[in-house]
C-alpha positions in Angstrom: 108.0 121.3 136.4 109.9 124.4 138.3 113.3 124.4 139.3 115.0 125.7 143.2 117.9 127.4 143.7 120.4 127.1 146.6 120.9 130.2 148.1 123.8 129.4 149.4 126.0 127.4 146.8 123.7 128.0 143.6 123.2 124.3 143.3 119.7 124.0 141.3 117.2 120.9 142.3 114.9 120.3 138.9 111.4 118.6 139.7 111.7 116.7 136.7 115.6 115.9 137.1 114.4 115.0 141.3 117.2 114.0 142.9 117.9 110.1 142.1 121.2 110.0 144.3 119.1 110.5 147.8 116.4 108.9 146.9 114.2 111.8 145.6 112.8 110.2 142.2 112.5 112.0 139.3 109.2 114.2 138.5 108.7 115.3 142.3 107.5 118.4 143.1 109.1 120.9 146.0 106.3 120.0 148.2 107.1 116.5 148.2 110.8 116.5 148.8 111.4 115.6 152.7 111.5 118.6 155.3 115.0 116.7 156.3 116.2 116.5 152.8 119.4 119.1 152.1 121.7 120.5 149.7 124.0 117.6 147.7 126.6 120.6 147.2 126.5 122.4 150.4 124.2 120.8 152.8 121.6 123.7 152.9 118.5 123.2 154.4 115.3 123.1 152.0 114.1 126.3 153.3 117.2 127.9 151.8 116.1 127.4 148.3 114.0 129.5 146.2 112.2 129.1 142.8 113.7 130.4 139.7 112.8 130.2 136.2 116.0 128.9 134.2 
């Protein structure tokens, strides 16, 4: 499992954490997370995030 960064706000999204509060179930992947989907903390759009190894 990887983990994204906000490049904005720093907020981290962890594949195996997902999301649960917007409906993004735990143990998905990047590539499965909605095109639509954004930033809890800031609102950033998913193509402001990058990988990073924590």
């Amino acid at each position: 499992m990887r983990t994204w960064m906000c490049l904005i706000c720093g907020w981290i999204y962890d594949e195996a954490a997902g999301d649960p509060e917007h409906d993004i179930a735990p143990g998905t992947p990047w590539e499965a997370v909605p095109m639509n989907w954004t930033c809890p903390e800031c609102g950033a759009r998913k193509e402001d995030f990058e990988m990073v190894q924590i």
